[in-house]
C-alpha positions as a printed NumPy array, in Angstrom:
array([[-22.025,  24.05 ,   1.708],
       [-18.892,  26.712,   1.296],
       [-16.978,  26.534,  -1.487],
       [-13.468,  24.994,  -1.167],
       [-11.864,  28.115,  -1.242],
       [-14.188,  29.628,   1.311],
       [-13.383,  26.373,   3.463],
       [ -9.282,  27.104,   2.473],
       [ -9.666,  30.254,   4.162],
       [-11.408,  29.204,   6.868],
       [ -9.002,  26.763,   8.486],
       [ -6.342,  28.458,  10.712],
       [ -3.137,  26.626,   9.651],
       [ -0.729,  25.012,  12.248],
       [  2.882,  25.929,  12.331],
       [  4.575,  23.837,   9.845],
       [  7.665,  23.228,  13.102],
       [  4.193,  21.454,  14.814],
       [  3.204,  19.671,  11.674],
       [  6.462,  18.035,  11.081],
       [  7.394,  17.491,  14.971],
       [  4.067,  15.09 ,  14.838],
       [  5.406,  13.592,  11.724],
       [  8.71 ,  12.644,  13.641],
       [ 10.532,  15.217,  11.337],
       [ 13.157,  17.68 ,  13.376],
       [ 11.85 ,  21.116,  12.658],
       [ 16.038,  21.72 ,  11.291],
       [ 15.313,  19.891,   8.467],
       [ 12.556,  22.578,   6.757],
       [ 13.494,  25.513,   4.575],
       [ 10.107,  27.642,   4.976],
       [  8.722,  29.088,   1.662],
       [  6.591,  31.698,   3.569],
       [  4.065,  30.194,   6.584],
       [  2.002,  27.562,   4.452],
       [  4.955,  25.338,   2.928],
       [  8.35 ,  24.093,   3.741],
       [ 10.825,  22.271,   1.754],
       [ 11.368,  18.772,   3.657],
       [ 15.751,  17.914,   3.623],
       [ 16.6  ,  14.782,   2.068],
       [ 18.426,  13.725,   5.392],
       [ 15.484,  13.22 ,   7.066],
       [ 15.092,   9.794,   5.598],
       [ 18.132,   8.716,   6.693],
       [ 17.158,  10.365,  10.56 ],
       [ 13.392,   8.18 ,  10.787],
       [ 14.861,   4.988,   9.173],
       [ 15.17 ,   3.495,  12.771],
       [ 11.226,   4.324,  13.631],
       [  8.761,   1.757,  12.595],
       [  7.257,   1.175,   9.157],
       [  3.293,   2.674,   8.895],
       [  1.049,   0.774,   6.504],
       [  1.203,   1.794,   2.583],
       [ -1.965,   2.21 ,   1.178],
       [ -2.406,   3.486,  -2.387],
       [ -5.988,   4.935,  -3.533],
       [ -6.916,   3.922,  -7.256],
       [-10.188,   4.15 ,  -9.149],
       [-12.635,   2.532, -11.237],
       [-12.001,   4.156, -14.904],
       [-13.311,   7.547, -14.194],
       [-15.98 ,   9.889, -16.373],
       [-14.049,  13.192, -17.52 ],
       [-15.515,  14.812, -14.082],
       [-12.987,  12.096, -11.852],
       [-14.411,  10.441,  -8.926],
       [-12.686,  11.909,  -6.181],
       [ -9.502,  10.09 ,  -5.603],
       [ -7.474,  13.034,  -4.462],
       [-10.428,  13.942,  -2.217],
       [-10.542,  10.088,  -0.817],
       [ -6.922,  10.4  ,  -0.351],
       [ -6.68 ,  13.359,   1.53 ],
       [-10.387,  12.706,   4.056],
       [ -8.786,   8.973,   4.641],
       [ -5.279,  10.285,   5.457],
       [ -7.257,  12.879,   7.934],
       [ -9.808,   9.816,   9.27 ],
       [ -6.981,   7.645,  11.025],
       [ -6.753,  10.666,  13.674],
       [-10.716,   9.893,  14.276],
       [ -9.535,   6.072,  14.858],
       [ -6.316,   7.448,  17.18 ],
       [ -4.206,   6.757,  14.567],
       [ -1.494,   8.881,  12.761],
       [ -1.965,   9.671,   9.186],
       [  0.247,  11.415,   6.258],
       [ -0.693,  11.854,   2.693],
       [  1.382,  11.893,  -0.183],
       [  0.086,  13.734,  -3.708],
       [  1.271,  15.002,  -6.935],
       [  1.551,  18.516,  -7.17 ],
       [ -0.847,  20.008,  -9.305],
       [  0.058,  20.971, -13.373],
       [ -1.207,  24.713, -14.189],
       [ -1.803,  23.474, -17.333],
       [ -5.369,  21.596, -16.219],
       [ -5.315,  24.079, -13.172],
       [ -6.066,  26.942, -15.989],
       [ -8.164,  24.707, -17.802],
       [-10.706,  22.629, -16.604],
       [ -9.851,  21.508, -13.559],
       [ -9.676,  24.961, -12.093],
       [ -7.3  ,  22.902,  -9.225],
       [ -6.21 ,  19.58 ,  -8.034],
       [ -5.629,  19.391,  -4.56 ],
       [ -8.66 ,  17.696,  -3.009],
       [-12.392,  19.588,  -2.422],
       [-14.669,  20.672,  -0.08 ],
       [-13.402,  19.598,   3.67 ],
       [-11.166,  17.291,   2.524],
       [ -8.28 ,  19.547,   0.721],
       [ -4.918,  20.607,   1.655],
       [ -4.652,  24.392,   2.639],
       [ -3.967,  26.769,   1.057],
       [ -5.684,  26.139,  -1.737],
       [ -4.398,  29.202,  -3.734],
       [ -0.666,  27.944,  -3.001],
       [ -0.776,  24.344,  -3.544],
       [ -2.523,  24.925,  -6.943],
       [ -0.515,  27.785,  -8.063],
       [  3.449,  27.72 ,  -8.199],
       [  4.011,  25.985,  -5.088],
       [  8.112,  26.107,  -4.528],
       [  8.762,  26.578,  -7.967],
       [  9.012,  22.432,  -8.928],
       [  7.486,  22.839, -11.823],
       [  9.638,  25.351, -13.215],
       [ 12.353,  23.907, -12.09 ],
       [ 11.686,  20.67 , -14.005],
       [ 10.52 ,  22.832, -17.285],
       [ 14.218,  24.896, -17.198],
       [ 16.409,  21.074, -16.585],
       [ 14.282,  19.619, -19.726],
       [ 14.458,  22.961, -21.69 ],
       [ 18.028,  23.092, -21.044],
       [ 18.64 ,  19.928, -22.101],
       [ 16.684,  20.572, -25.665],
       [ 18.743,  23.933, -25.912],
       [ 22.16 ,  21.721, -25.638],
       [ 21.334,  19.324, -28.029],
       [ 20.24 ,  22.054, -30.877],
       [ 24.036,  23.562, -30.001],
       [ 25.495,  20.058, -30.116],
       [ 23.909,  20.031, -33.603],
       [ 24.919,  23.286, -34.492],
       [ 28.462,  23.205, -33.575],
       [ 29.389,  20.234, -35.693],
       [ 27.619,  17.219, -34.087],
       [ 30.447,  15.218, -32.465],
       [ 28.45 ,  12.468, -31.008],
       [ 26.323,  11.84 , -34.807],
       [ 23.429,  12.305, -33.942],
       [ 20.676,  11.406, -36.588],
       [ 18.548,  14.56 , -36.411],
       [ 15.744,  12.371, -37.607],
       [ 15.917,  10.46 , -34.449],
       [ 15.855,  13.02 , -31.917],
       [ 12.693,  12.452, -29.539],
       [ 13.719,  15.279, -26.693],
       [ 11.217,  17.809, -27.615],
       [ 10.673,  21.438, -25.238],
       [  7.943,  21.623, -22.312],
       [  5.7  ,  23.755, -21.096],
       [  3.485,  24.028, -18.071],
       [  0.56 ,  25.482, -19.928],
       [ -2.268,  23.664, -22.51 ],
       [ -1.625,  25.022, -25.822],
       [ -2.494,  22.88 , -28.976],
       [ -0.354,  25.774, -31.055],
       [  2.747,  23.804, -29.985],
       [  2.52 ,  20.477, -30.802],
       [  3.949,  20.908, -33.445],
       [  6.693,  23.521, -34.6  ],
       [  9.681,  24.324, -36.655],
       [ 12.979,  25.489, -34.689],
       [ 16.142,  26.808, -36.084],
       [ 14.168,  29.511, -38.808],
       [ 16.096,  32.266, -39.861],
       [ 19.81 ,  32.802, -40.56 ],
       [ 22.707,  30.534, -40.343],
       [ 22.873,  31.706, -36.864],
       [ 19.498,  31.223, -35.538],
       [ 20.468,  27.403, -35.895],
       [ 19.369,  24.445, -37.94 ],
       [ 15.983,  23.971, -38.871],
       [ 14.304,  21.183, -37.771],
       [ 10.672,  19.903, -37.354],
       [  9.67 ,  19.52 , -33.189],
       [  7.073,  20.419, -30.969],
       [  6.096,  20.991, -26.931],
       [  4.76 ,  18.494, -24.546],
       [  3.498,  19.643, -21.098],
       [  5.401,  19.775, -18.348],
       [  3.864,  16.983, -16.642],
       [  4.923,  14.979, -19.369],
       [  8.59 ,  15.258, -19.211],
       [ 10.864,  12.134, -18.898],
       [ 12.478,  15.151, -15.843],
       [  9.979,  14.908, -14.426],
       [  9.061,  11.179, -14.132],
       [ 12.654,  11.051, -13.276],
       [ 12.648,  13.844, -10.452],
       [  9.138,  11.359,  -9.171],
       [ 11.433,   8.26 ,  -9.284],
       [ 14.668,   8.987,  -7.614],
       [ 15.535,   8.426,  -4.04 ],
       [ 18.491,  10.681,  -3.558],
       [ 20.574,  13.297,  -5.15 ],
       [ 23.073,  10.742,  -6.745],
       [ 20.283,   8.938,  -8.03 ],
       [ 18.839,  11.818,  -9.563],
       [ 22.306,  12.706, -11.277],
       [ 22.831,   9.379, -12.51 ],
       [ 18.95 ,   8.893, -13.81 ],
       [ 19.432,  12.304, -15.974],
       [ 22.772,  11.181, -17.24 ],
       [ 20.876,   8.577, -18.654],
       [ 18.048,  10.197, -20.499],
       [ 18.027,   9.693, -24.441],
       [ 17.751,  12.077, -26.286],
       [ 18.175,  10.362, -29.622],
       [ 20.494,   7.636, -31.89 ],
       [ 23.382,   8.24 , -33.483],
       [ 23.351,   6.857, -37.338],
       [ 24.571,   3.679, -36.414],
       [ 21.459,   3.359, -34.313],
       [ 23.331,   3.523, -30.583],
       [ 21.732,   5.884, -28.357],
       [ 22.746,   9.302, -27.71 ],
       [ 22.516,  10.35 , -24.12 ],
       [ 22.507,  13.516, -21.82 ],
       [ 25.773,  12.372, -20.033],
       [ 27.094,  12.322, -23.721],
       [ 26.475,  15.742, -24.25 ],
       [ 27.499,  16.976, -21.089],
       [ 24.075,  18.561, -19.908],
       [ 23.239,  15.98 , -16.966],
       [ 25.378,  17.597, -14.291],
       [ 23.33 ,  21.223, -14.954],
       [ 19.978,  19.739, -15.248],
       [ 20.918,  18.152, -11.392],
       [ 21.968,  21.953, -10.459],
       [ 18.862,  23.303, -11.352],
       [ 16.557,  20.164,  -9.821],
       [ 19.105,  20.787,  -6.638],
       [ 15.904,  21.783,  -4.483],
       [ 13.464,  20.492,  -6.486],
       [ 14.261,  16.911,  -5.134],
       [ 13.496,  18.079,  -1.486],
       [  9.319,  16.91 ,  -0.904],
       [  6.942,  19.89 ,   0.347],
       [  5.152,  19.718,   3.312],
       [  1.789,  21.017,   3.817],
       [ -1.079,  20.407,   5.893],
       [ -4.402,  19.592,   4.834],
       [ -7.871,  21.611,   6.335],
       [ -7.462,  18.866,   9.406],
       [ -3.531,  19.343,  10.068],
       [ -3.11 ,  16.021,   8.802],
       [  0.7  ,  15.953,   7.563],
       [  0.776,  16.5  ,   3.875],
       [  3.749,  15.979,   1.362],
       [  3.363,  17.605,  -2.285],
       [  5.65 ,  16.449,  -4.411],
       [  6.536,  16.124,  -8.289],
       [  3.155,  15.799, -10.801],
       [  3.998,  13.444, -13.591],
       [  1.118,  12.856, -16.094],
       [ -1.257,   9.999, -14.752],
       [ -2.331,   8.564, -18.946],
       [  1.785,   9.644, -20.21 ],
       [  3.491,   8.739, -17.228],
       [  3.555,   6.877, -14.42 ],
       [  1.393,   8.927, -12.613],
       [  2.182,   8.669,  -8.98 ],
       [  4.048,  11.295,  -6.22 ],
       [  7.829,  10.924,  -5.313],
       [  9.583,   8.111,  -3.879],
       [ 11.396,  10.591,  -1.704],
       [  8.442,  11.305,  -0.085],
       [  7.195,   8.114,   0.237],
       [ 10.629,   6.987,   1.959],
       [ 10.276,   9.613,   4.501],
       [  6.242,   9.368,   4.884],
       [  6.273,   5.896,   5.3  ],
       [  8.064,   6.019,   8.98 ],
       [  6.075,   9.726,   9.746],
       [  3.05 ,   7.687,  10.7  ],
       [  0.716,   4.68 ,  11.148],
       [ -0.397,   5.233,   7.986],
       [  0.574,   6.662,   4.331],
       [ -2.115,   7.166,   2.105],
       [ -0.779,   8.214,  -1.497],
       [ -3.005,   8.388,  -4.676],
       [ -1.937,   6.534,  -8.224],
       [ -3.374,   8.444, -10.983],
       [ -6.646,   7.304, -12.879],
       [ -7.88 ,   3.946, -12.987],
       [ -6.181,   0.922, -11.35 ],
       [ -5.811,  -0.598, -14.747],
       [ -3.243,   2.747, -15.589],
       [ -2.238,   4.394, -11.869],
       [ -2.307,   1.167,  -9.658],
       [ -0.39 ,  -0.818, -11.934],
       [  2.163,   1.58 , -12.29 ],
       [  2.204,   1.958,  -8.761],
       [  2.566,  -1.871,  -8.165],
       [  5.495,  -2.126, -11.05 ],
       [  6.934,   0.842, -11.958],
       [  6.752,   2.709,  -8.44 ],
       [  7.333,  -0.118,  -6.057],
       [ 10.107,  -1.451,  -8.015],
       [ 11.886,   2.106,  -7.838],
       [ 11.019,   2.371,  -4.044],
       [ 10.972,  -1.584,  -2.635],
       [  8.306,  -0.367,  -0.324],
       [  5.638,  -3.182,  -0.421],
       [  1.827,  -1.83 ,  -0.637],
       [ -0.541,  -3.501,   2.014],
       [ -3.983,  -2.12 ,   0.613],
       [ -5.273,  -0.414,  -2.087],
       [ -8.402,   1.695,  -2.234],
       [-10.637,   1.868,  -5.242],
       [-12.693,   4.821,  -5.086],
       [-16.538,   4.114,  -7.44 ],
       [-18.811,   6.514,  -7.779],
       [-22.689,   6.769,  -8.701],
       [-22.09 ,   8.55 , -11.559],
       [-19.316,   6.605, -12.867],
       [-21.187,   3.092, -12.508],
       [-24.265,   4.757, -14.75 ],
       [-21.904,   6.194, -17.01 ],
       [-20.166,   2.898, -17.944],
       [-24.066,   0.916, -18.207],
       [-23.253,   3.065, -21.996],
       [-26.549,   4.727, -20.847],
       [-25.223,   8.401, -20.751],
       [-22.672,  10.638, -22.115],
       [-20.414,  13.01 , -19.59 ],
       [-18.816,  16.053, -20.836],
       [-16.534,  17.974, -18.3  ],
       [-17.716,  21.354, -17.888],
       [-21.411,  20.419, -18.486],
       [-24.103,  19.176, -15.973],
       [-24.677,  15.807, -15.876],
       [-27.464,  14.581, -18.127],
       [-30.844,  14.972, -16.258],
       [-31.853,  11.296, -16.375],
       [-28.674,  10.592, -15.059],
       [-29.836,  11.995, -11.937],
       [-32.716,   9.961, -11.465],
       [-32.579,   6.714,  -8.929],
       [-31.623,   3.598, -10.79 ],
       [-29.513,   1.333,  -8.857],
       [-29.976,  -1.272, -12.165],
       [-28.187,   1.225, -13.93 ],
       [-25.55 ,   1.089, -11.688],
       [-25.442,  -2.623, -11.631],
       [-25.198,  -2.328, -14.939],
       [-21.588,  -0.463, -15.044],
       [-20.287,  -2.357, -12.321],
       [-18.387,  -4.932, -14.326],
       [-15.688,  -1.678, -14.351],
       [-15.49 ,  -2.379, -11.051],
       [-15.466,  -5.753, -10.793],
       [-12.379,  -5.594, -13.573],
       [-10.673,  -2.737, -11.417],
       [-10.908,  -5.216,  -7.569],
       [ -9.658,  -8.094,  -9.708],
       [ -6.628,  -5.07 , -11.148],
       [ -5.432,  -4.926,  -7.923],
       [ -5.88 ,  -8.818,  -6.41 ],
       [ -3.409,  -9.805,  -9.343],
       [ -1.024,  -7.692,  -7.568],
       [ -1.477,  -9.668,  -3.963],
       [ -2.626,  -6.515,  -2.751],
       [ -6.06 ,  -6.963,  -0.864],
       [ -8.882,  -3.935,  -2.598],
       [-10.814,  -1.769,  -0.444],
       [-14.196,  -0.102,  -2.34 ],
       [-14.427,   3.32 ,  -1.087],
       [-18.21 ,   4.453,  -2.479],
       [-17.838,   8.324,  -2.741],
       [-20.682,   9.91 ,  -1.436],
       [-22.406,  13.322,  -3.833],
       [-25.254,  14.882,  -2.495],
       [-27.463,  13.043,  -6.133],
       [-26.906,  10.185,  -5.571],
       [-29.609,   7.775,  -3.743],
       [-28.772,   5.062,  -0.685],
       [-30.013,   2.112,  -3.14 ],
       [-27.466,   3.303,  -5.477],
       [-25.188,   3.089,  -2.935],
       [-26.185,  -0.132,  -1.53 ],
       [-25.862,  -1.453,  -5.583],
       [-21.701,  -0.357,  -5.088],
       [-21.854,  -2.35 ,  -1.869],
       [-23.343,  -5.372,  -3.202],
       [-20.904,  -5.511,  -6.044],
       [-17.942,  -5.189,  -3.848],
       [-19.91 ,  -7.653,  -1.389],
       [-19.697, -10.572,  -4.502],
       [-16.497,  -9.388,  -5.287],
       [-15.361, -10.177,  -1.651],
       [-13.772,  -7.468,  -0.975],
       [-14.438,  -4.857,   1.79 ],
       [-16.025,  -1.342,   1.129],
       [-17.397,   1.521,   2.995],
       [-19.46 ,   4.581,   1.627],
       [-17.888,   8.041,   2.589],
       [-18.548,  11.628,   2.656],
       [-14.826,  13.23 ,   3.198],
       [-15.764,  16.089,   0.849],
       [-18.743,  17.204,   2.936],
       [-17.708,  15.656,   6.598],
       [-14.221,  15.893,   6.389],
       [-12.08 ,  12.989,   8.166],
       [-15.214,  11.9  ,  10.446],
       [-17.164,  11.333,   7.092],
       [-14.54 ,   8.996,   6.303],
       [-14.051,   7.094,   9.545],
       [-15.526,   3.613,   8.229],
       [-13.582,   3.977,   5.213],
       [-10.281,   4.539,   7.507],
       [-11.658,   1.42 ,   9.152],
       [-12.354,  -0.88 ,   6.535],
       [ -8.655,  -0.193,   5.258],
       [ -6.9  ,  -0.468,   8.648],
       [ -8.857,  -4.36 ,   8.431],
       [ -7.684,  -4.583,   5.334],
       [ -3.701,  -3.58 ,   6.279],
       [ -3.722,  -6.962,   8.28 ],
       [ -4.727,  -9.14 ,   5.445],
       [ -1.794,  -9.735,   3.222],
       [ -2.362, -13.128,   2.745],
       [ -1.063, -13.807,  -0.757],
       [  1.857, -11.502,  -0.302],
       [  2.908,  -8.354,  -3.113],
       [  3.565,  -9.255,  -6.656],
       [  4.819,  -7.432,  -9.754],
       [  2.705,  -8.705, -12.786],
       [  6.259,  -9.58 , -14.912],
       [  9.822,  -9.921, -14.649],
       [ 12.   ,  -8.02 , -15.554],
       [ 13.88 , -10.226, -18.02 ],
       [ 10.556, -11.04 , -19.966],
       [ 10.433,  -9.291, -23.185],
       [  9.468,  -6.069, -23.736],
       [  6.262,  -7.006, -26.297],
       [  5.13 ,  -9.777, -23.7  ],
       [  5.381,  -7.47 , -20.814],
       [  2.875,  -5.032, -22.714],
       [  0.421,  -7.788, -23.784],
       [  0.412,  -9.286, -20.158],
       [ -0.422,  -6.15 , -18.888],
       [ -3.239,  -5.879, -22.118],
       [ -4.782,  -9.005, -20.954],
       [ -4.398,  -8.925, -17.035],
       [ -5.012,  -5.331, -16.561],
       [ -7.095,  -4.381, -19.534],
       [ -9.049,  -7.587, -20.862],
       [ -7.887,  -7.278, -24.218],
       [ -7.866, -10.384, -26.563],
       [ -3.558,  -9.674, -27.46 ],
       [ -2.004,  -6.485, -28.694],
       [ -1.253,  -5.206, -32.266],
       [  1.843,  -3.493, -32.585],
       [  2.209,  -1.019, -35.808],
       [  5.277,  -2.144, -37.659],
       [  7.122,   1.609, -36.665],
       [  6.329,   0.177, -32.634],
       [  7.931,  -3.554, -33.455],
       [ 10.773,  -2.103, -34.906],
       [ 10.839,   0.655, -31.755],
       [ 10.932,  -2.056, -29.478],
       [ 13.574,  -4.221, -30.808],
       [ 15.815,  -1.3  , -30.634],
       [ 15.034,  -0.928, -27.215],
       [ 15.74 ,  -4.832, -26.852],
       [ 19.129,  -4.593, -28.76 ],
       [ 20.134,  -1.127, -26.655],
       [ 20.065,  -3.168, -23.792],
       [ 16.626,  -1.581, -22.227],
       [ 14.721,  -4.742, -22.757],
       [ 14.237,  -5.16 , -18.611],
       [ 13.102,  -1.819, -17.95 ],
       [  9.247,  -1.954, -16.878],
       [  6.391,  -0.835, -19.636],
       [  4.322,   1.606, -19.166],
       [  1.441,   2.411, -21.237],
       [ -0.261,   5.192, -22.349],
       [ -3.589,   5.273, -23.417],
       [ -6.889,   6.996, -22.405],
       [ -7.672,   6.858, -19.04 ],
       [-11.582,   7.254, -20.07 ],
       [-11.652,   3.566, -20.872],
       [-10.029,   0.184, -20.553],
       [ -9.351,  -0.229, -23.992],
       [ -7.754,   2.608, -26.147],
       [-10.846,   4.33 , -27.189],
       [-12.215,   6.522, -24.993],
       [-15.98 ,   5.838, -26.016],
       [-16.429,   2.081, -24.51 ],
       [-17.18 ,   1.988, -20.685],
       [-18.007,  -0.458, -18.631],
       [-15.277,  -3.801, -19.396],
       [-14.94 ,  -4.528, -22.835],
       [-14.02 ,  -7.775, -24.518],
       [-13.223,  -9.295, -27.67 ],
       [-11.032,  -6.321, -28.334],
       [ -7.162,  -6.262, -28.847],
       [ -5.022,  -3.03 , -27.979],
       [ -3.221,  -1.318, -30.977],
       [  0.751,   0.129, -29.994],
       [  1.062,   2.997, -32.202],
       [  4.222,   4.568, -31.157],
       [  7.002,   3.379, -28.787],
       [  9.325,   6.448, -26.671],
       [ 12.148,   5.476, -24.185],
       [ 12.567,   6.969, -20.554],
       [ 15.491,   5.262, -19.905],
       [ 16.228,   7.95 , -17.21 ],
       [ 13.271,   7.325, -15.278],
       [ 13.37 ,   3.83 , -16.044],
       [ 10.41 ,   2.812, -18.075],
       [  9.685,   1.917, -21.383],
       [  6.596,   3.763, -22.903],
       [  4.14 ,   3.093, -25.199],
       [  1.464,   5.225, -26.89 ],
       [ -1.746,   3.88 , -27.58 ],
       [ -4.393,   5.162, -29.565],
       [ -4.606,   8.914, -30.16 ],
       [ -2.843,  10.498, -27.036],
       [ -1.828,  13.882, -26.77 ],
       [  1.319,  14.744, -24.279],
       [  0.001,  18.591, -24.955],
       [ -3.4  ,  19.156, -23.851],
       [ -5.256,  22.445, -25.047],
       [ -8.064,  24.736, -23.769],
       [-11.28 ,  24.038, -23.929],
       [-14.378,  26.589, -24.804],
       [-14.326,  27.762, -21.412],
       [-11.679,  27.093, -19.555],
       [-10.966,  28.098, -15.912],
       [ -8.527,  30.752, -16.732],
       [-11.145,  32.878, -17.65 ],
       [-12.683,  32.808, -14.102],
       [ -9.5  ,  33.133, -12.039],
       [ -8.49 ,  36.932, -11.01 ],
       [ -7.506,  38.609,  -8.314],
       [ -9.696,  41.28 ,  -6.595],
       [ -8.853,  44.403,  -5.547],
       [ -8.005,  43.364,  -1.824],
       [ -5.169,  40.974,  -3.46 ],
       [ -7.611,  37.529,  -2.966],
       [ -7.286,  35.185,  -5.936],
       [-10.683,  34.522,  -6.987],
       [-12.119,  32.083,  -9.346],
       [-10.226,  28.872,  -8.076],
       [-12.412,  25.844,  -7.992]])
């Protein structure tokens, strides 16, 4: 089989004007960036909202090994499968982070014949979103030390400020830093550090908004810190908000792309899946959602972490109602969580792993059993999608079936990656079935007005099977000043690992007898969410011994090289 970026530059793109005209979109409302992406205008939403509604589907996982199972891929082959059933189908993604692009990744934007072309452009740079994000938070940081250092009207308690810098890059070197050094000049010194750009409350905003004033209003709201009385300090208060909006001004406008089948595809805003809410833009959704039959968009990570922000953070934001959700198991995953075998990304799988064992897999597939039941407590009905790789055996994939079978819930094995949208044409099926379900209707797990420490151990013990949760006393006291601030009905959402259902990344499978420890609490109150770290999470990732950086070049005939 070709590599994906031999199949990128094999497919002969459509016009972008043909693209959108089958998407309903008038070809006035892109701005081209070159032939291969256009900036989608916000008024488009407002032009489709009398066409009908196309089904929602979301695409989830079982909790993945550090390879991934394929969700992006299943995304992008079902989104091109409805045109094999004569139906019309858009995808939605996240744009993919350099950071993990140059690391070990090597890119993000769906594999083999089930990508969205060009793969050099989607992976690197894009529009310029990313940066656009990094210079609004940056900016923001860079007020705040001036606030400081020209007197500190609002009193701000430097001790409390949690607005740190970003940076679309892994590098462990800035976690941690000191600002300020030097003369009186150079500012006040002060202990900080860097999170990824992914990571950015900006950009969880820039994912959550639906319109321009939204987006103003949302960064006005970011805090920044408390002032010694404890009240929070916000960007509105220190008069940043309106330039942040300036320089997010296109950002907020979805791209469109195609993927290798022409299948409509919007790329749009990457927040972290395990920091934030993991999930594309509303805006896109709002204008995807009435550009087809179907949109297909992709949660990040498990459904105990991306579905469940979907289902309450996401769907709250948007009031689009989900009518399936597909949760993509894998082989390799389902031996991986028996607690047989170790995976490592970068390194071949181990070589028993490889070996036919559908007990092994049966073994594992109480992950999956936990994830179906993840997504029934949200109404939502689950459809297994068994990704198909070329080592696994048909009695391993019968196991998958069988499990989903018991569960009661439909499946279908598919091979998008090596078949493109044909390979995934029972899949499509199996889902469309699945859109006409419905019967217990959409729920959000909580309410809003239940407290903020109940919220988090309802979704511990729904989502996760934990036993309760165990707050440090720094987190209880974190969350009662969110209570008191008046953020006490904002959503949770938690961040943990995303290799595991508890907090420690070395237990597969589906735990119990286990409680889930809150170490830290952080509030997005611009992007609407109240966060909580759990275990030992880092919001900057590094390099690893060999990342993909060290492949990727460009030859002498101007082709990037070394994408993967």
């Amino acid at each position: 089989m070709p590599t994906d970026i031999e199949i990128s530059r094999s497919v002969a793109p459509r016009p972008l004007p043909e693209i959108a005209a089958e998407a309903g979109i008038d070809p006035r409302h892109l701005e081209p960036y070159g032939n291969s992406v256009a900036k989608v205008s916000l008024d488009a939403a407002s032009e489709l909202a009398d066409r009908p509604r196309g089904r929602y589907v979301v695409v989830s996982a079982i909790t993945p090994t550090p390879l991934g199972e394929g969700k992006t891929t299943t995304t992008i082959g079902l989104g091109q499968a409805f045109r094999h059933l004569g139906r019309r189908g858009v995808i939605a993604i996240r744009q993919p982070s350099m950071g993990p692009t140059f690391g070990i990744k090597g890119g993000a934007a769906g594999g083999g014949y089930s990508q969205v072309v060009p793969m050099e452009t989607v992976n690197l740079h894009l529009t310029g979103d990313l940066h656009a994000v990094t210079a609004a938070h940056n900016l923001l940081a860079a007020v705040l030390d001036n606030h400081l250092h020209r007197g500190n009207a609002s009193g701000l308690d430097p001790w409390s400020i949690s607005w740190r810098r970003v940076l679309d890059v892994c590098d462990r070197n800035l976690r941690h830093v000191v600002t300020g050094l030097g003369g009186r000049d150079d500012g006040n010194p002060r202990e900080t550090g860097f999170d990824i750009t992914a990571a950015s409350e900006v950009m969880a905003v820039l994912a959550l908004c639906d319109s321009l004033p939204d987006l103003r209003a949302r960064l006005g709201r970011i805090v920044v810190g408390t002032d010694r009385g404890g009240d929070p300090v916000t960007a509105e208060q220190l008069k940043a908000a309106g330039a942040m909006c300036v320089l997010l001004r296109e950002a907020i406008k979805p791209n469109l792309m195609q993927t290798a089948e022409h299948t409509p595809a919007f790329v749009h805003c990457g927040p972290f899946g395990n920091i934030a809410h993991g999930n594309s833009s509303v805006v896109a959704d709002l204008i995807g959602i009435r550009s087809g039959d179907y949109l297909v968009t992709e949660a990040g990570f498990g459904a105990d972490m991306g579905a469940e922000r979907f289902f309450n953070i996401k769907c709250r934001a948007s009031g689009l109602v989900p009518d399936a959700a597909v949760v993509v198991a894998t082989v390799r995953a389902l031996k991986a969580h028996s607690g047989r075998y170790r995976v490592v990304a970068g390194r071949p799988l181990p070589e028993e792993m490889l070996r036919e064992n559908p007990d092994h897999v049966l073994e594992g597939a109480a992950n999956l059993r936990r994830q179906i039941a993840n997504v029934r407590a949200h109404g939502v009905p689950p459809v297994v999608a068994v990704n198909a790789f070329p080592s696994d055996f048909d009695s391993e994939r019968r196991a998958i079936m069988q499990v989903a079978a018991e569960e009661g819930a439909r499946a279908a094995v598919t091979h998008h990656v090596a078949k493109g949208g044909i390979g995934a044409a029972d899949l499509a099926g199996a889902v469309e079935d699945a859109c006409t379900e419905r019967a217990d209707g959409f729920r959000m797990l909580y309410d809003d007005d239940l407290p903020l420490l109940d919220k988090v151990d309802t979704v511990a013990r729904r989502m996760y099977g934990a036993d309760g949760v165990d707050p440090t006393p720094l987190a209880r006291r974190q969350l009662e000043s969110c209570e008191r601030n008046g953020f006490g009905r904002l959503p949770v959402c938690i961040a943990k690992t995303h290799l595991s259902l508890t907090a420690d990344p070395s237990r597969p499978g589906a735990p119990t007898g286990w409680r889930l420890p809150v170490r830290e609490v952080r509030l997005s109150a611009g992007a609407g969410f109240v966060y909580l770290i759990c275990g030992d999470m880092r919001t900057m990732p590094g390099l690893s011994s060999s990342p993909a950086v060290e492949r990727i070049d460009i030859d002498d005939d101007g082709e990037i090289v070394g994408l993967s």
